[in-house]
N, C-alpha and C positions, 0 to 999 in steps of 0.2 A: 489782478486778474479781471478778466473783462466779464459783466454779468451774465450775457449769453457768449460761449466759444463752439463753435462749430469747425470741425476739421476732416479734411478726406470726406465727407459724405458723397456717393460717384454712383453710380448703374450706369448700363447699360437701358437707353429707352427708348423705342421709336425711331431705331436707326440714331441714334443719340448717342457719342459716351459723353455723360454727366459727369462733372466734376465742381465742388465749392466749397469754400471754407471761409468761413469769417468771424469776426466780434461784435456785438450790439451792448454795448454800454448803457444800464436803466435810465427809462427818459428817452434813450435814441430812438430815430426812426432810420432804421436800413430800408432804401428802397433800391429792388432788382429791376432792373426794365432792358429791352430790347426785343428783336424781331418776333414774329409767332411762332411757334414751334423750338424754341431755343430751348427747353429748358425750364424756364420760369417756374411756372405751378409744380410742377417735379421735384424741383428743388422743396418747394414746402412742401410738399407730403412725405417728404423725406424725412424732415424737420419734428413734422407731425407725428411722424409714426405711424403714418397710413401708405406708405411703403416704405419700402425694404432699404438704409442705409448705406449697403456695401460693407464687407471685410475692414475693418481696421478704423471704421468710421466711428465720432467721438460725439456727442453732443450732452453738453453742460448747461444748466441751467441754474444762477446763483449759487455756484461749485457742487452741485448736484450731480453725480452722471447719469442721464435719463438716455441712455443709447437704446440700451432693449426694453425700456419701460412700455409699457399699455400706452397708446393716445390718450387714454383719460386721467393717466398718472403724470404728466411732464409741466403739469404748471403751467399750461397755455391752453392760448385760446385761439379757435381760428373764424376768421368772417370770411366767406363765398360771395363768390359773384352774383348767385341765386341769395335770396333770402330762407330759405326752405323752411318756412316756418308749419308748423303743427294746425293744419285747417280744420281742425275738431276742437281746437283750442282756444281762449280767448287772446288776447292781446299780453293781458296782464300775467295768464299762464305761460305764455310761451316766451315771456321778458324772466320769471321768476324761473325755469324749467332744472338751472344749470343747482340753482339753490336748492330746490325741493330734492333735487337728484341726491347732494350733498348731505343732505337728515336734514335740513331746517324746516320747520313748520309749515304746512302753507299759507297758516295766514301772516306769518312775521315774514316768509319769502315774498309773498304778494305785498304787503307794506314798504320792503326794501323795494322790489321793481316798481310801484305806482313811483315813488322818488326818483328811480333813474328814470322813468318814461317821462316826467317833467323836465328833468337835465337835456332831456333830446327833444322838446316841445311834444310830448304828449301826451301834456296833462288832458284829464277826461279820454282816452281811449282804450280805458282797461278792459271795458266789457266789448269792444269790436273786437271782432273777426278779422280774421287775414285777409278774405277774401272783399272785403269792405273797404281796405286801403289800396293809397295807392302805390306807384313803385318805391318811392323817397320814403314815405312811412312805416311801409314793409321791411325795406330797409336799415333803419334808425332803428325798427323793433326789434331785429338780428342781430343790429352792433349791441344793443343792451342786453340781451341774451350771453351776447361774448363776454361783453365786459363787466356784467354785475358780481360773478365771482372774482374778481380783481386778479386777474393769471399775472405769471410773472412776465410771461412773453408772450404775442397778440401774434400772428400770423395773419395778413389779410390779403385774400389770392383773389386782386380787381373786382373790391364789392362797388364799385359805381358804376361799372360800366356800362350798363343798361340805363343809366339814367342822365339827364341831361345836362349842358355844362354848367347851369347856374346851379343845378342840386349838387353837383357831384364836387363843387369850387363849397359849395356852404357844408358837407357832409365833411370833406376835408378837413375843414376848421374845427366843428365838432371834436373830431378824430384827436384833432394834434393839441386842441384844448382838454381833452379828458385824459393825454396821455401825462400832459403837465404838472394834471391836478394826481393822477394816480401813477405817477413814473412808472410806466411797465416799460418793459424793450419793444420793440415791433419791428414788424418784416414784413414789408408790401410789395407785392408783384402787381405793376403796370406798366401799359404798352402805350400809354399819354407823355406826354413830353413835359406838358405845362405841369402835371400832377407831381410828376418826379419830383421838378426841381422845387413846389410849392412846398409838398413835405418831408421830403428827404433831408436827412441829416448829412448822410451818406448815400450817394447812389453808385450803384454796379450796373454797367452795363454785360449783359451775355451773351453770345453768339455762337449756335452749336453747341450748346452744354458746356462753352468754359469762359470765364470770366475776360474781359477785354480790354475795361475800363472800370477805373474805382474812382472816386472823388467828392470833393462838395457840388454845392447846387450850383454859383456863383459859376465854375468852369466846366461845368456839364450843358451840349448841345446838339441837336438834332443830326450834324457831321458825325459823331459816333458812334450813331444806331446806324452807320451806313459800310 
């Protein structure tokens, strides 16, 4: 059995009917891409638990079924295209937030996150402020927020987009280096061509809320998002 199984998850959305089902194998990266409006980010919040699945819809987590579980109960983690980090908060806080949430200490959680803020180059920014960085730093500060509780499954609904191709090609690498070292599953929505087939294990193309095209990186191109 495949680590994540997702089956039937479908609504009705935006003049949309949704429909998806797939496996992500620990370590994989599934990436969904295709036009705007298709579908995409819906599908993860589906995933999520920040909407509503549909009748009959199944979703597993390491043989778990987390269908009607809480979003804070399913094992995952999700990154946004915003950063939306806590602007009352320091750097070092809002990297530890997911910990302290969990009962650990603040100061053994603040210890853990100064460690991952080095894994992401930034070491020395625990005592800055959000509103002191920049967009790539803000960022890296989000993903380690995601990923310091180590979820079994990452959701990421196109967190570079706002930032530029040499950040968003080096944020990447990041991404699919820390998924290595922590084999989670992941599930990335974007609408870049190069990003797909850079980290994709597996990419889906969607059109209209239903799937149209599955495969590797190697036979996945720009002809298909058409």
């Amino acid at each position: 059995m495949a680590f994540i199984t997702i089956e039937n998850v479908h609504m009705h959305w935006d003049s949309l009917d949704i429909s998806f089902s797939t496996q992500v194998d620990k370590g994989e990266m599934l990436v969904i891409t295709g036009p705007s409006g298709s579908g995409k980010s819906t599908i993860l919040r589906m995933i999520a638990g920040l909407l509503p699945a549909g009748d009959g819809a199944t979703v597993f987590v390491n043989g778990a079924n987390v269908t009607d579980a809480a979003p804070g109960r399913r094992s995952l983690g999700m990154a946004f295209q915003s950063p939306a980090l806590f602007q009352h908060m320091t750097v070092v806080d809002n990297a530890s937030y997911a910990l302290v949430s969990a009962g650990m200490s603040r100061r053994e959680a603040r210890a853990k996150a100064s460690e991952w803020l080095e894994k992401f180059g930034l070491s020395g920014f625990e005592k800055r402020m959000p509103d002191s960085l920049s967009g790539g730093e803000a960022q890296r500060v989000s993903l380690v927020r995601t990923l310091i509780a180590e979820p079994a499954l990452v959701l990421f609904d196109e967190p570079f987009s706002a930032l530029d191709a040499p950040l968003r090609k080096k944020l990447g690498a990041e991404i699919r280096q820390k998924q290595k070292e922590l084999s989670f599953a992941g599930i990335m929505v974007t609408h870049d061509i190069e990003e797909a087939k850079a980290l994709g294990d597996v990419i889906v193309v969607l059109k209209e809320g239903r799937e149209t095209w599955r495969g590797g990186a190697a036979a996945f191109g720009e002809e298909l998002l058409k």
